[in-house]
N, C-alpha and C positions, 0 to 999 in steps of 0.2 A: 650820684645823680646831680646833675646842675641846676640850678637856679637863677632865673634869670633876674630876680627883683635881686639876691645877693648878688651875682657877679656882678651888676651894677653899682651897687652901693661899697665894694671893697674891693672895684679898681681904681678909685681918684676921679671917676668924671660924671659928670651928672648926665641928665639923659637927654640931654643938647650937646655932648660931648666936648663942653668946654674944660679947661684945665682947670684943678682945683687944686690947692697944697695939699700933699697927702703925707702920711705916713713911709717910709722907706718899707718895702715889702721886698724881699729874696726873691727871684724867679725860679729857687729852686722847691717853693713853697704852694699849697692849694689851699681851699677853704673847700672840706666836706663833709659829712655826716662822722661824727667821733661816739665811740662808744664810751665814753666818760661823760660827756656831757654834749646832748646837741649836735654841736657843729664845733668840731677843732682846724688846727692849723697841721696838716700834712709835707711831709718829704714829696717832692718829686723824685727829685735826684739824691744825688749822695751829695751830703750838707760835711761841711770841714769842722771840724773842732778850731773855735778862734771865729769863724765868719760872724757875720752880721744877719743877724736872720729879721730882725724889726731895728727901725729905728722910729719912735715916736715924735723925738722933738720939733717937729716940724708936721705932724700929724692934725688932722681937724679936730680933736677933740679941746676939752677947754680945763683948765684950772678952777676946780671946786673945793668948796668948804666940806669937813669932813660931814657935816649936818646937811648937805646937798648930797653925797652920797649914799648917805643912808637913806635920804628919801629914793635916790633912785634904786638902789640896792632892795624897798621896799616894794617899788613897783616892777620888780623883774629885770631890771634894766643896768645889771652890776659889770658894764665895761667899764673897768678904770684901775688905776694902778695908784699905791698912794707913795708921795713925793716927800712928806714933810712930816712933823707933826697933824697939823690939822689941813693938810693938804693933798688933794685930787687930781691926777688927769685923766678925765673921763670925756666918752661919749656920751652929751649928756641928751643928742636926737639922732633918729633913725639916719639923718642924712653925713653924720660925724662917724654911723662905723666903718672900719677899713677890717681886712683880715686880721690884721692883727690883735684887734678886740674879739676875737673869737679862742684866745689860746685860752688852754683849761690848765688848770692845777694838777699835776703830777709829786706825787710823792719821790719818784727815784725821775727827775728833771733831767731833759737834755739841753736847757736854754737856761742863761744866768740872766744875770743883769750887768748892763758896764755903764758908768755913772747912773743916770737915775733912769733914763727912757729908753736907753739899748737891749732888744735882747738878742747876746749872742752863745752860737753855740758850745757847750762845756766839753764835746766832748762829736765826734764822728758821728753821723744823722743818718739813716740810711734809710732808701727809699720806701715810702708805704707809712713808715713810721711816723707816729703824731709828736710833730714839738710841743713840750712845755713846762712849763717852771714851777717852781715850788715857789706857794704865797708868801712862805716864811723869807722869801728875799728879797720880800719887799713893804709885806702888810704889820704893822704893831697896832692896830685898831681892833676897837672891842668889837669883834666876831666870833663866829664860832657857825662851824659847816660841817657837812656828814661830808669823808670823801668817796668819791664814785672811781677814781684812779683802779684799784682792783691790781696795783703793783706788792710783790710780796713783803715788799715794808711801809706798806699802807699804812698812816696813821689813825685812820680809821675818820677822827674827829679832827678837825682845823681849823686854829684858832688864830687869835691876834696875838697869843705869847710866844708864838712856836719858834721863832727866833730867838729865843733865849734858850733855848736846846742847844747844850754841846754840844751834842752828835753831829746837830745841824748846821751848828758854827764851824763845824771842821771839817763835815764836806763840802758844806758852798763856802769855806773860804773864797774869799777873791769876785764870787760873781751876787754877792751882797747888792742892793742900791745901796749908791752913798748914804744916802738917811738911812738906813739899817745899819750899815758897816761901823758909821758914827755912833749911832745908839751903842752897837756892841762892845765899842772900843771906850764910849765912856763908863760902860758895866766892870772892863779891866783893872780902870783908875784905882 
């Protein structure tokens, strides 16, 4: 079912329909009701292994302190991805979300990460199907969440350490955020 306050808010244009910078969004992607959580990001079409399915850096949201996000993480409002140590790019107002702050946490991911705000796809996307990524390739912040994924190697609980999982290192090899990949590889030293 459509929405017409979201399809406004997670195409780029305000409702004077001026240009905004937006986030790079796939056209082969939707925003609609997921049975994980909410509202996910959908296949239209058949998605390639290797595309670009988000690209954030150029997105409206803003560069937050990890203590900005937890306040908004408190208020419901946990669109953001973390960059750094103590570092956020979130949606920190209603008028900052695009689609792609709508993607949920999957246990078995069809989306990686490529540098730090890409996310592309790991693997063939096929239509109907909800993109999305595992937090563990991108979050080392003290959390911890029940997961709703309902995928058969569901970890049940998701946390900030989950990236220190071998299992985890060796499937997302490669589609890591930089800030994760580096943490990893100084765990090696």
């Amino acid at each position: 079912m459509r929405n017409p306050d979201l399809d406004s808010r997670v195409r780029g244009n305000d409702r004077r329909g001026s240009y905004i910078m937006s986030t790079y969004t796939s056209p082969k992607v939707e925003v609609r009701e997921s049975g994980i959580e909410g509202h996910g990001v959908f296949a239209k079409e058949k998605i390639l292994k290797g595309d670009v399915v988000f690209d954030f850096s150029k997105g409206k949201g803003k560069m937050i302190s990890g203590a900005e996000m937890d306040k908004l993480c408190a208020e419901g409002r946990d669109y953001g991805i973390q960059v750094g140590e103590d570092l956020f790019f979130a949606a920190t107002e209603n008028s900052e979300m695009e689609a792609g702050d709508y993607l949920n946490h999957s246990c078995d991911a069809n989306l990686g990460i490529r540098d730090s705000l890409k996310m592309i796809a790991m693997r063939d996307i096929e239509p109907g199907e909800e993109t999305a990524f595992d937090y563990a390739m991108s979050e080392t912040s003290d959390y911890k969440m029940d997961c709703k994924c309902g995928k058969p190697n569901c970890r049940g609980i998701i946390t900030g350490e989950d990236w220190k999982r071998k299992d985890l290192q060796e499937r997302y090899n490669g589609y890591f955020s930089d800030y994760v990949a580096k943490k990893i590889s100084n765990t090696h030293e």
